[in-house]
Every structure is written in C-alpha cells, then in structure tokens.
DRENVOVEX-980875 format. One record per atom (N, C-alpha, C): x, y, z. Coordinates in steps of 0.05 Angstrom, whole numbers, plus 5000, padded with zeros to 4 digits. Example, Ala and Ser with C-alpha at 12.3 -4.5 7.8 and 13.67 -1.06 7.14 Angstrom:
2
526448865156/524649105156/526449345156/525749555142/527349795143/525850015157/
This chain:
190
775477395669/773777365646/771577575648/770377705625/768278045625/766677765626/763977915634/761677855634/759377985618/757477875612/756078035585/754578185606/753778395591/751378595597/748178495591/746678615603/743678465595/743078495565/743578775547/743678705524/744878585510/746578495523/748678265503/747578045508/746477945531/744877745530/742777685515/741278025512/738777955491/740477865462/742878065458/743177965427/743977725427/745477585450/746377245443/743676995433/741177185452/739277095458/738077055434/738177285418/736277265392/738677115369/740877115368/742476975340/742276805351/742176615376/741376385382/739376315371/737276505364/733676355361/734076275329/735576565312/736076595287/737876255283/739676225290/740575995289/738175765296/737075705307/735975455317/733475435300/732575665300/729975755279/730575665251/732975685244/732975675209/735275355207/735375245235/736174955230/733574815227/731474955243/728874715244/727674805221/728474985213/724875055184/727475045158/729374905157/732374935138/729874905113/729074705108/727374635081/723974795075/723774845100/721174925094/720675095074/721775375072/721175535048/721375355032/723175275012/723075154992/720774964986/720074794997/718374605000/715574754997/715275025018/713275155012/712675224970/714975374968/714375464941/714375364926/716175064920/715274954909/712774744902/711174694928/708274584931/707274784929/707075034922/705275204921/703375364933/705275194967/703475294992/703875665005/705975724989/706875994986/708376144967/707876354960/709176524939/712376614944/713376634932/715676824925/715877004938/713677204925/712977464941/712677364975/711077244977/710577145012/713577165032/714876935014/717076845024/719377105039/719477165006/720777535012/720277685025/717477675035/716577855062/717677765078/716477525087/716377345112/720877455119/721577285094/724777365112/725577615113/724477835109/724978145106/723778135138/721778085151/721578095176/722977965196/723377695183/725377485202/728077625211/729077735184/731977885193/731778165202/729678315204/729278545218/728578585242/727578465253/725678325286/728078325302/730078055306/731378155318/733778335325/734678465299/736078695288/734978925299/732078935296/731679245312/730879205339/729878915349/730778795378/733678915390/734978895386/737678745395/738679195392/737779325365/738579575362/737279715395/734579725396/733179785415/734079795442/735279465446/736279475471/739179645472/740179705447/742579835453/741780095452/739980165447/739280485454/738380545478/736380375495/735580375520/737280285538/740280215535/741580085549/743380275552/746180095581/748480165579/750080145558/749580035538/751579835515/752580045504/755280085492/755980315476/755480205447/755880445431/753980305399/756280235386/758280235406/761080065391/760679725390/759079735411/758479425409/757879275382/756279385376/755179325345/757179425315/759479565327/762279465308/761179825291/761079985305/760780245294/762580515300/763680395300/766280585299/768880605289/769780745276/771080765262/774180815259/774480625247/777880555246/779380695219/781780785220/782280925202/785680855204/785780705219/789080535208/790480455188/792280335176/792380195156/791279965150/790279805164/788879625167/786979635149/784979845165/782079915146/782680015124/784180195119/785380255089/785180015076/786879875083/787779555063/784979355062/783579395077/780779305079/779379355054/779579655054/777979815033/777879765008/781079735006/782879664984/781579434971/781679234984/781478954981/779378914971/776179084989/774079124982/773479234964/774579414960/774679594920/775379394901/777579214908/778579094888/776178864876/775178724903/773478504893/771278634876/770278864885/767678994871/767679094853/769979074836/770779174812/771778854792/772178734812/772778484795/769678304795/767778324806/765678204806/764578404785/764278694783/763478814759/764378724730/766578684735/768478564702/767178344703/767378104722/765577834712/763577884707/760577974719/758778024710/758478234682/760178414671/759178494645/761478344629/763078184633/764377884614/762977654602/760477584631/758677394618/756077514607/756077734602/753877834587/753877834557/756177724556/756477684519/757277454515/757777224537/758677024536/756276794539/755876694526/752276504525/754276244530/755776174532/756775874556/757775924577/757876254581/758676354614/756176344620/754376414614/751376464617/750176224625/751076104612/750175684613/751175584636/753275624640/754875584656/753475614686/752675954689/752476024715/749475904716/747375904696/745075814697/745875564713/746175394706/746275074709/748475114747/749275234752/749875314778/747575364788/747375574784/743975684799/741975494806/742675294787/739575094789/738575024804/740874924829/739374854852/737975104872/738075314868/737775604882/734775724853/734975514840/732875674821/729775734832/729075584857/726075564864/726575834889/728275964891/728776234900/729676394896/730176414872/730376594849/727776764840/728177044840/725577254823/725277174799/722377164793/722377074763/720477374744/719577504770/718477764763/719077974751/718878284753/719678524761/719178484793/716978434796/716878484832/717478324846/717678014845/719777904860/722978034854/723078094837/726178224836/726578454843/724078554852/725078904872/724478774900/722778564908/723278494938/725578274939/726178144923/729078024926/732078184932/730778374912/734078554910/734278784936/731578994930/731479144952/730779134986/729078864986/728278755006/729678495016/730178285010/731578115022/734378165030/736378224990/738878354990/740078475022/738178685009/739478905023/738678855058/736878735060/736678665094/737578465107/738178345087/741578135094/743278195099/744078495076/746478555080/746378705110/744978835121/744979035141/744578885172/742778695168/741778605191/744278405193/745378235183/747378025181/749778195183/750178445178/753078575191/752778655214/750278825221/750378855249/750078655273/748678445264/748978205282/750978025286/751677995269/754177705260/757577835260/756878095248/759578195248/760578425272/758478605266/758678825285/757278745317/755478645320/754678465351/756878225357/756678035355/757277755357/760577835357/762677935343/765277985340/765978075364/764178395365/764778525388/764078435417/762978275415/761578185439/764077915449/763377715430/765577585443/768777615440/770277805427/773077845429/773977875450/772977975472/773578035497/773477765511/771677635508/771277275525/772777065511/773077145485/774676825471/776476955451/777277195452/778977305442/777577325402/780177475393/778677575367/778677275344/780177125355/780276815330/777676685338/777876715368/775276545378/772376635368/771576905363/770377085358/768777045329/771876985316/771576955279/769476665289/771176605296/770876285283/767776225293/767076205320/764576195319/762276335308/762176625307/760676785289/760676575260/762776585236/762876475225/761276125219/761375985242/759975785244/757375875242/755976095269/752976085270/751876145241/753576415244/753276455198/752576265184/754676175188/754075905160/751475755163/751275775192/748775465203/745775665189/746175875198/743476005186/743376035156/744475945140/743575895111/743775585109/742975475123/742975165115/741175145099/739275345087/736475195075/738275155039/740175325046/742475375013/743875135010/743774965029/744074645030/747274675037/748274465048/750874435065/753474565053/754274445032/756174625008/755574945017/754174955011/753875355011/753875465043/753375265070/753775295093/757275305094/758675135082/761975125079/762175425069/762075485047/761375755030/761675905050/758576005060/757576215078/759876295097/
C-alpha cells in the first residue's frame, strides 16, 4: 500500500476541515442573510476566501514540495477517452445553452424554474453587484478551487490507495457533504 507524502497530508488535511467546517456552519449563511446579520455581498466574500485559503494552501505546498503538479490532475491526456470526455462536455454546454435561450420566451418555463429556485432564493444576486461577485467571484472560484481539490487532488491522491472507484466514490461523498447548506436533496445532486 503507497503512503502519502507530507503534502498530501496537508491537502487531506484541509478538505477534511472544508468538509467538517461546512457540516458545522451548514445553516449559518442563510440564517445570517436572512436575519440580516450579514449581506449578500459579505457572504460572497467570506466564501471567495473560504474556497481559496486552502486551494492556494494545498497549491503552495505543491510548489515547495516533492509532489509532482500531476497530483492535482494537470496533465494531460489526449486518448480517446479525453476526446469522448470533450465530446460529451461540448455536448452538455450546448444543450444547457438551448435550454437557457428556450426559457427566455417561455414565461411557464420561467415560472417553472423560479418556483425551483425558491428554496436557493435567499442566495441568489438580486444586484448588478451581487451578480458580478456571485458570477465572477463565487462561480468561478468554485469552479477552480473545487476541481483542483476534489477532482484533481483527492482523485489523484487516493487512486493509488483505494483504487480509481474508491477514489470517485469518496471524493464524490466529501463533495456532496460540503454543500449541505443547499439542503440534503442537492447533497444527493452534488
């Protein structure tokens, strides 16, 4: 059985905290914004740092380390595999474009997704500027910090100890557990 490296310890170390951290505060944002004990804007900061801290933690140690930066799932495959990946990924992003400009003329698609949203509405931008720190700031530091940790760390790290199903599956779990505040349904989701 491999044994982890000290930076692999730090990164287990920190999606551990990320996990345990966002089981114990699951409600708090919400509860904040909606009592009024914090803004929107606040909130959007606050998790733009939460998911960058230990992202550029965990990067750091792989630059001052032995760790190769493959660890973190950066290198590049060019099989058929990743082709059909691509594929797949083109396809959805072109079919989420068609839905989204479908219900733009459709006012009971519109209804529809509103009345979905509802429960997600007290973290929703209601601004211009909550919706450039939602979109450009949370969005996008989700997307980056949550691939390099969850996908590109956590995969690579354990495929070698519990093999690549073992790998999915728990990544996938911690995943999910860290949006619990999106309430249990959307942890299944996640």
């Amino acid at each position: 059985m491999e044994s982890f490296s000290n930076s692999e310890w730090v990164g287990l170390t920190m999606i551990l905290f990320l996990l345990f951290y966002s089981l114990w505060e699951a409600d708090t944002p919400r509860k904040d914004i909606l009592s009024g004990k914090k803004s929107k804007l606040r909130t959007y900061r606050e998790t733009v740092i939460f998911l960058w801290l230990p992202t550029a933690g965990f990067l750091l140690t792989v630059l001052f380390s032995e760790t190769d930066p493959s660890a973190i799932g950066t290198w590049w495959h060019s099989g058929w595999t990743f082709w059909a990946g691509m594929l797949i990924a083109t396809l959805f992003a072109l079919y989420l474009c068609w839905h989204v400009l479908s219900i733009r003329n459709d006012s009971e698609q519109r209804r529809q997704l509103a009345e979905a949203m509802k429960a997600h509405s007290w973290m929703m931008p209601a601004t211009r500027k909550e919706l450039n720190w939602f979109t450009c700031g949370v969005s996008c530091s989700a997307g980056i910090c949550e691939e390099i940790l969850f996908r590109g760390f956590l995969l690579g790290t354990l495929s070698p100890v519990t093999g690549m199903i073992g790998a999915v599956v728990f990544s996938s779990i911690v995943f999910g557990l860290c949006h619990i505040y999106q309430g249990w349904v959307n942890v299944i989701r996640t």
